[in-house]
N, C-alpha and C positions, 0 to 999 in steps of 0.2 A: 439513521436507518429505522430505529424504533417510532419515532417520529412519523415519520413516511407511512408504517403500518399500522399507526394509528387512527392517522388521517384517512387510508383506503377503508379501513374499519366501521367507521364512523359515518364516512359518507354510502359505504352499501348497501344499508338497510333501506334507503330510501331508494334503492333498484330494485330489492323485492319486495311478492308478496307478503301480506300481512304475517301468516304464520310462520315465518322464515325473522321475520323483522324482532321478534324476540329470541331467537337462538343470537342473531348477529349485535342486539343489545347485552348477553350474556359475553359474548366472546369482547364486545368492545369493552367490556368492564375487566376479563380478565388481560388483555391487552394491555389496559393502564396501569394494570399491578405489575404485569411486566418491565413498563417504563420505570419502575419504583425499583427497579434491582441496581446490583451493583454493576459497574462495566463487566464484559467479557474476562477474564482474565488474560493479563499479556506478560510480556518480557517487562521487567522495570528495573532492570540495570542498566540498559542499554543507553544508547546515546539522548533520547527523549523522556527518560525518565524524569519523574517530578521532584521537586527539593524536597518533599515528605517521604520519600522513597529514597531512603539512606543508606548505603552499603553498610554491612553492619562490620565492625569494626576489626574484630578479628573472624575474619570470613567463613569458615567449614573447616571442623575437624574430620579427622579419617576417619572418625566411626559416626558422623554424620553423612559423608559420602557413601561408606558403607549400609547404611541406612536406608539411605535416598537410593541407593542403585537395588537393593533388594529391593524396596516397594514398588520402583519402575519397574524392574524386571516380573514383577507379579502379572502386573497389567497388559507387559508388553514385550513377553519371553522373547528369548536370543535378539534383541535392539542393542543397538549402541547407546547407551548413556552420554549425555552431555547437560553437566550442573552448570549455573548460571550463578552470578554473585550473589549472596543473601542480602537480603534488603531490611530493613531494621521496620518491624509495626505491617499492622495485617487490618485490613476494612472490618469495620466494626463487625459485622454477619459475621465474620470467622468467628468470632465468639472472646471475650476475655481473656479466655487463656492464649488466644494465638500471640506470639511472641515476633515472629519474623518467617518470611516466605523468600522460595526459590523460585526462578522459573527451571523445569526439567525438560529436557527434547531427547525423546527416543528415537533412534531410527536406523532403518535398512539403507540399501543403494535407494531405494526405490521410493520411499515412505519415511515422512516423520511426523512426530505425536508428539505437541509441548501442551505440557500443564503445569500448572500451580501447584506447591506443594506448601504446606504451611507445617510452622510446627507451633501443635497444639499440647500443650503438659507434656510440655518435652518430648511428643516423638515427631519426625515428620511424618505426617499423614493429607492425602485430601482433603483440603478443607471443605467447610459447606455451600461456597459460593461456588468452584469445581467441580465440588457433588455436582449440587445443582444443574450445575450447565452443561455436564454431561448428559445428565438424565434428559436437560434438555433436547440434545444433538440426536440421544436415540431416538426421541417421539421425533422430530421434526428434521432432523438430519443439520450440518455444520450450517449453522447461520450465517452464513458469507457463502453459501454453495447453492446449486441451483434447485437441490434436491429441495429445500424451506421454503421454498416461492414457490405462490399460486397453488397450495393447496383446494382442493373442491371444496364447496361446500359438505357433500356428502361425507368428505374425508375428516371433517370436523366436526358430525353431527356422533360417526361411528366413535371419534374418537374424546368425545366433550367429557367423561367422567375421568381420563386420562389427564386432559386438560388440565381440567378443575382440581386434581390431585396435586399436579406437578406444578401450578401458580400457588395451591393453597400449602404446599411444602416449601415455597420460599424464603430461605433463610433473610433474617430479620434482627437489626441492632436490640441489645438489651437494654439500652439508656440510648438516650441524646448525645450521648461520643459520638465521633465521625471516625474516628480510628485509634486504635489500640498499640500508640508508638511511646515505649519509653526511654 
């Protein structure tokens, strides 16, 4: 997918005029910093999970669940809570201290909301690659939904300092680790 819009990116500029050919050189360069992020965040208990993505041994205490359901519930009052196995080690952008990540799913009849939760110096909280990609989902709407496709041009020129905030806040490894599993 990222791919795909980088390729559309790259090949536009040579459909417009000149003036336009430098805003779509801007946007193709923040594009590629996009390519540089981490995945999406997913489920990684589940049946597809990777062998670096290890149940961690003794799974959630009650006031880790109690925890994690207050924080859910901040974001996403009267939801049902549903905790996911904890997975041992967090992608290096969580930062050092992240120790192990949940996936969490809130939800109505109607609606459900899964995020990552990490825990960082012992609480669970958001991490920053979650931050992130929500921040993203508000500028651009859920990247797998139709509402992120085919923005205008003009919807990118209104929105270019936005942009350029939300690519230049991209969480980023402190070292050459690849992930933070001990």
């Amino acid at each position: 997918m990222k791919i795909f819009l980088i390729a559309i990116l790259i090949l536009i500029p040579t459909l417009v005029s000149g003036h336009e050919s430098a805003f779509f050189e801007k946007q193709t360069e923040l594009w590629e910093q996009l390519s540089s992020m981490p995945p999406y965040p997913s489920r990684k208990d589940g049946p597809s999970y990777s062998v670096k993505d290890k149940l961690r041994y003794v799974n959630i205490s009650d006031e880790e669940v109690r925890q994690i359901q207050a924080k859910a519930l901040e974001l996403n009052p009267g939801m049902t809570v549903n905790i996911g196995g904890v997975t041992v080690g967090c992608p290096c952008e969580d930062g050092p201290n992240c120790k192990d990540q949940v996936w969490v799913v809130t939800s109505t009849s109607v609606n459900s909301i899964g995020l990552m939760y990490s825990k960082i110096d012992g609480s669970w909280v958001i991490g920053p690659v979650q931050s992130w990609w929500m921040q993203y989902e508000m500028l651009f709407g859920k990247i797998d939904s139709p509402k992120s496709w085919g923005k205008s041009i003009d919807w990118y020129k209104q929105n270019e300092d936005s942009l350029t905030k939300l690519y230049d806040s991209k969480p980023s490894c402190l070292s050459d680790n690849t992930d933070s599993i001990e």
